[in-house]
C-alpha positions, 0 to 999 in steps of 0.5 A, spaced: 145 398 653 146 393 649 146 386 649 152 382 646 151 375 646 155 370 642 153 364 640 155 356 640 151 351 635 154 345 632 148 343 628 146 348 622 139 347 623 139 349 631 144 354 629 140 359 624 133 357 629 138 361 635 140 366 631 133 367 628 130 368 635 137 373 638 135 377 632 128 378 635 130 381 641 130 388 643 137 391 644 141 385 643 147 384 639 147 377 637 154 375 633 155 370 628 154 363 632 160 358 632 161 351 630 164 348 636 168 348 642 174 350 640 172 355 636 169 359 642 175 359 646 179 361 642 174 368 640 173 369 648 180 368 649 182 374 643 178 378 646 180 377 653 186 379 651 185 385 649 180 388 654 175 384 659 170 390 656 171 386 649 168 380 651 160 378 650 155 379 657 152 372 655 154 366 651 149 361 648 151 353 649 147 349 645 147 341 647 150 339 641 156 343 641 163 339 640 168 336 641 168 338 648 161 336 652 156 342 652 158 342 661 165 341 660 164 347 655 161 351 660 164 349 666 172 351 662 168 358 660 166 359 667 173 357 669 176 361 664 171 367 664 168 368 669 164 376 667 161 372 663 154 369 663 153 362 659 146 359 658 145 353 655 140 351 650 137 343 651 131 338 650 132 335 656 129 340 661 130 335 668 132 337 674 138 333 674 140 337 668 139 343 671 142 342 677 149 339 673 149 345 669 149 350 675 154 347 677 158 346 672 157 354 672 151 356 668 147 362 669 141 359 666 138 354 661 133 355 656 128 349 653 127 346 646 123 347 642 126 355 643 120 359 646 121 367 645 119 369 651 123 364 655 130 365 651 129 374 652 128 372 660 134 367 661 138 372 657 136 378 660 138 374 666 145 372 665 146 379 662 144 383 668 149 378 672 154 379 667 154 387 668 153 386 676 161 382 675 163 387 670 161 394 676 164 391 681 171 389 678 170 395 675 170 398 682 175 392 685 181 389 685 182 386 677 179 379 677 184 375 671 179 373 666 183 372 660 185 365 658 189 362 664 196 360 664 200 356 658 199 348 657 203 344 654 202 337 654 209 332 652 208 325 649 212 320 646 212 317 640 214 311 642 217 308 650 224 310 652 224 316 648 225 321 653 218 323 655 218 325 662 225 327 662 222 333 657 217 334 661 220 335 668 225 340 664 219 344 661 217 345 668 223 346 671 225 352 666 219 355 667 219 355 674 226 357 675 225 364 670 219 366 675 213 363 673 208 359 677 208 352 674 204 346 675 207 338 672 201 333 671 203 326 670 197 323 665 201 317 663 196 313 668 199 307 668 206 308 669 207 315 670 215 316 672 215 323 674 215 322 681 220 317 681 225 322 677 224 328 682 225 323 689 218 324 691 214 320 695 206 323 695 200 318 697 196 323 693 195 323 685 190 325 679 186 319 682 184 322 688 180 327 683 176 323 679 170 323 684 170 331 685 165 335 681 167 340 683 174 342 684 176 348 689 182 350 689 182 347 697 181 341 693 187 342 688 192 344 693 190 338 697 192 333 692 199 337 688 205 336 692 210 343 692 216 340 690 222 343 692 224 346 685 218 351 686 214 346 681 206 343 683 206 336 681 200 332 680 202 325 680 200 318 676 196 313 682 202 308 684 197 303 682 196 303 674 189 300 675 187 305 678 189 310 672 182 307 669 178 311 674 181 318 671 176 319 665 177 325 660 171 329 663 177 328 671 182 330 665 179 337 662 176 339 669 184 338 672 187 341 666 181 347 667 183 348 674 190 348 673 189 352 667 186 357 672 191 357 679 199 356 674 201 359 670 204 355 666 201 347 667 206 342 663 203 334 662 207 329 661 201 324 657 206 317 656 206 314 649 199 311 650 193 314 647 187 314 651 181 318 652 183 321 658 190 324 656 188 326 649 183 331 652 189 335 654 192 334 649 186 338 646 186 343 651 193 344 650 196 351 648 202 348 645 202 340 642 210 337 644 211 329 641 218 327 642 221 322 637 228 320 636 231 320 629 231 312 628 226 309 623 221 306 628 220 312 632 219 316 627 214 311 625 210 311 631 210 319 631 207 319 625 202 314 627 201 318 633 200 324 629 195 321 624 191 318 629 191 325 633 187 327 627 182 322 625 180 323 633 179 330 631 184 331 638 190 334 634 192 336 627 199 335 624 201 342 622 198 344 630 203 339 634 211 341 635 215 335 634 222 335 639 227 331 636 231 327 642 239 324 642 239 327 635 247 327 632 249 329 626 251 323 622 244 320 623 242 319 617 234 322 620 236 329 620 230 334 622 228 336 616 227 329 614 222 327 620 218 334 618 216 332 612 214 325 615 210 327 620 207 333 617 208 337 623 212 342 624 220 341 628 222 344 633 228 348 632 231 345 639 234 337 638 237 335 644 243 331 644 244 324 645 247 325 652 246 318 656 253 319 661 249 326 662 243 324 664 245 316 668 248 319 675 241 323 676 236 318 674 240 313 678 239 318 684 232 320 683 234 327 682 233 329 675 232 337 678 240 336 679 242 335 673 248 340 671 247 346 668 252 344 663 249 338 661 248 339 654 241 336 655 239 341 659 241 347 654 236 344 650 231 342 653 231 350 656 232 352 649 226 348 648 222 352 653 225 359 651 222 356 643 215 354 646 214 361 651 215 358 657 220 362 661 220 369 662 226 370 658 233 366 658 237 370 662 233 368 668 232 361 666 240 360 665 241 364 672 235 360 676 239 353 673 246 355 675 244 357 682 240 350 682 247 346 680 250 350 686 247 348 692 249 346 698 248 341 703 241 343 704 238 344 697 242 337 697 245 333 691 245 325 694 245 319 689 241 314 692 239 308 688 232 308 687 
């Protein structure tokens, strides 16, 4: 039986070094090598979808991969594909590397300078591992190997443009037409999400950051089941505390909710830091709230410009919403695509203050009307970014929800 091996190298020289060797060994199927991160999970992530047959038994991750880290790479490749063995090829050789790398979800790793016969011996390992996996689904219950759930992250253009506000109804429309929904707030310094959804949890992201690994005992502990049926992963109530949360807590968080929901939307705020620009990156789909003024769509653009000389986002890949949108404005939708470069959504939600002021007041943005024309159109946009299941269940859940009673509760309280 053969041996399909895919591998991952960002230099060119280490890249044709790696492919050389693969070449050599006996009954092997060595693939082009990939340039980067994002390239390799996109590749296991079209092949997972057509069958987990499709997928390679071993992938190499070379030190020098990018933009994501080699052991966050691998441990999303565990996290996401887990019948397949990774190697990791690095110059440091220590123990302490050794350990991360296991625990990160690595099969084995091989040295620099590469050597023949330690390169055949890691990855005969990883693929006999690999095979073992694949029988014993084979003859089991189906492990999901596939590309895990949709992430959508949510960031403004600027403050006060409806942010959270966008985000919270994402979650509530996927939630409401089936799907199992995780909302993250990452606006670290002044996450609003629990105050919108009248919750008071000690729990937060923060409480992740030391975690190297996170199990799903340890996930469950720090998200609060809110009563519409979405999981919340709360900013800290201290901003400082927002420091401690680095991009590597950030793609290990995003990676396990990724894993466990179906849908995982993020509020990332209207201030660009490491942490939440490494969601944005992971995301599935990029959404940038603006409103149709001048400064705002400065910001946007300023935004979109600086996603793409980070390298965390390109402008024709990020969805630009359009928020308090009214046809006498003189910035129309059209008129912010071509600004921004990116591409519009079809959905503009309306100016609706009065709409919103009562349930914000109160706390309890989930008992927002189901007439509201914001609410339409943020759950339109759902429908738009393939979040609910179809829109007659969305409407439906969002109707029975504006008809609770006492024990589902609408109560204004000042917050």
């Amino acid at each position: 039986m053969s041996t399909r091996i895919l591998p991952a190298v960002g230099d060119a020289d280490a890249a044709r070094a790696v492919s050389g060797l693969l070449g050599q060994l006996p009954d092997a199927e060595p693939a082009a090598p990939l340039g980067d991160s994002t390239s390799l999970l996109d590749t296991l992530a079209r092949l997972a979808a057509e069958s987990l047959d499709e997928l390679p038994e071993v992938v190499l991750v070379h030190e020098r991969i990018g933009p994501v880290p080699a052991l966050e790479l691998i441990r999303e490749v565990a996290l996401r594909f887990p019948a397949v063995g990774v190697v990791l090829v690095t110059a440091d050789t220590s123990p302490g590397l050794y350990s991360a790398a296991m625990d990160s979800g690595a099969r084995g790793l091989v040295g620099l300078p590469l050597s023949y016969e330690e390169l055949a011996q890691r990855v005969q390992a990883a693929s006999g591992w690999s095979v073992g996996v694949r029988r014993h689904l084979g003859a089991g219950a189906e492990l999901h190997s596939g590309p895990g759930g949709t992430v959508v992250t949510v960031s403004g253009a600027k403050g006060g443009v409806g942010t959270t506000v966008t985000a919270v109804q994402l979650a509530l429309a996927a939630a409401a037409s089936g799907h199992t929904v995780a909302l993250a707030d990452l606006d670290l310094q002044s996450g609003d999400v629990a105050s919108y959804l009248d919750v008071q949890f000690r729990r937060s992201v923060v409480d992740l950051a030391t975690i190297q690994d996170i199990s799903p005992r340890v996930l469950q502990d720090a998200l609060y089941n809110h009563e519409s049926g979405v999981a919340l992963l709360l900013a800290p109530a201290d901003g400082e505390r927002g420091e401690d949360v680095t991009d590597r807590v950030v793609r290990q968080t995003v990676s396990a909710l990724r894993h466990r929901y179906e849908v995982v939307v993020v509020d990332c705020g209207t201030h660009l830091n490491s942490a939440n620009a490494g969601a944005v990156e992971m995301a599935d789909r990029a959404v940038l709230v603006t409103t149709p003024d001048v400064i705002a769509v400065r910001a946007a653009k300023r935004m979109v410009r600086l996603w793409d000389r980070l390298q965390v986002r390109k402008a024709e890949e990020t969805i630009t919403l359009v928020n308090r949108h009214t046809r006498n404005t003189e910035i129309q939708p059209a008129l912010i695509e071509k600004i921004t470069a990116t591409r519009v959504a079809r959905t503009a939600v309306p100016a609706g203050f009065k709409e919103l002021q009562a349930v914000v007041d109160a706390g309890r943005l989930q008992d927002l009307d189901a007439k509201s024309t914001v609410k339409q159109a943020l759950w339109g946009l759902a429908g738009e970014l393939g979040l609910v299941k179809n829109a007659e269940a969305a409407t439906r859940g969002s109707r029975l929800k504006g008809e609770r009673g006492p024990s589902g509760g609408r109560r204004a309280r000042a917050k």
